[in-house]
N, C-alpha and C positions, 0 to 999 in steps of 0.2 A: 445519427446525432453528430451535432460537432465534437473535436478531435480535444475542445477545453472542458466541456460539460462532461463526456466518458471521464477523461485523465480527473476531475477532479471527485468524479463518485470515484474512480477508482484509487484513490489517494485517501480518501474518507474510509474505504473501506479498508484498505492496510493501516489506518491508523486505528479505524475502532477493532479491527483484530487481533491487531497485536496486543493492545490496552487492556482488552477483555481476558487473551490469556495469560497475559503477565497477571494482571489482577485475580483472575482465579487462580494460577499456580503457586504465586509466590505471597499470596496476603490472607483469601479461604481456605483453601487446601489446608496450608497448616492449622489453623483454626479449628477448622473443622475435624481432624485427626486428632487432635489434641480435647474437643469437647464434645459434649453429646447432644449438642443444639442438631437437632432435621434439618431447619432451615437454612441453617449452612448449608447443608449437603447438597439444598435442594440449587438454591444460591450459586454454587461452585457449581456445579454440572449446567443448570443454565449459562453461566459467563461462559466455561470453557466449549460448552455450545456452538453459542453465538460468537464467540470468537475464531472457531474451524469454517465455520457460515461466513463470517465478515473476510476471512483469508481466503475462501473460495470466490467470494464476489470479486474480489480483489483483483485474483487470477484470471476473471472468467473477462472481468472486463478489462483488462492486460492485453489482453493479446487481440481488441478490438480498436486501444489506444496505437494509433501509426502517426511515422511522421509523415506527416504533406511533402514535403521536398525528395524522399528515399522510399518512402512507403514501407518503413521496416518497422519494427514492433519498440516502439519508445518505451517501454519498461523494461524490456530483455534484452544482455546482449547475450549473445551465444561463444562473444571468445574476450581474452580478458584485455585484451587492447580497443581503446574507446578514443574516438578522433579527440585529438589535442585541443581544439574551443570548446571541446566540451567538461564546466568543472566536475561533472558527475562521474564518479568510475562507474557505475551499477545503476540496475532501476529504482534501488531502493531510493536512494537518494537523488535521482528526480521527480518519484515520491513528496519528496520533504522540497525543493525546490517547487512545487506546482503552485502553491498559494502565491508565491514571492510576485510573482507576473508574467517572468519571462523563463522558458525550459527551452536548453541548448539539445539537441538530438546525439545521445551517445555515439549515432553509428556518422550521423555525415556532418558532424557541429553545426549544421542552421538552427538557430534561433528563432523560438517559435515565440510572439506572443501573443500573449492570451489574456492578458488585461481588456476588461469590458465587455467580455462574457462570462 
């Protein structure tokens, strides 16, 4: 598959992961602790689920997102210096850059775009 279509399931799925567990930990959980509704419980345990699922897709397809120009893994760096054209320190936040159109490569700053796929 192309390198926009991965990056952008794989951006979908850090976002519905995270969504999913903030939303069970921090909004059912207590609800659910607090009352004796099932359905919560049942509620809570599916989100936090599907949000350890949605954080594995994430990863899985992570490490199949590369850049064209370096061929290195565009969500991870492995050290904490990221080339200078690149605004992103971390994968997370070329994550959140993907929709925008254009994602600069942590490791070798080319500028990928990806508008019109």
């Amino acid at each position: 598959m192309k390198v926009s279509i991965l990056g952008r399931f794989c951006s979908i799925g850090a976002f519905s992961g995270a969504g999913s567990l903030l939303t069970s930990v921090f909004v059912f959980l207590p609800i659910a602790y607090f009352t004796d509704i099932e359905a919560l419980d049942t509620l809570t345990l599916t989100l936090l689920f599907s949000g350890v699922g949605f954080c594995l897709l994430h990863y899985a397809l992570s490490l199949l997102v590369r850049c064209p120009s370096c061929h290195k893994i565009l969500m991870f760096s492995w050290s904490k210096h990221t080339h200078q054209n690149s605004p992103c320190g971390n994968g997370t936040e070329v994550a959140f850059h993907w929709f925008k159109g254009k994602v600069v490569c942590i490791h070798c700053g080319e500028t990928l775009n990806i508008n019109g796929t």
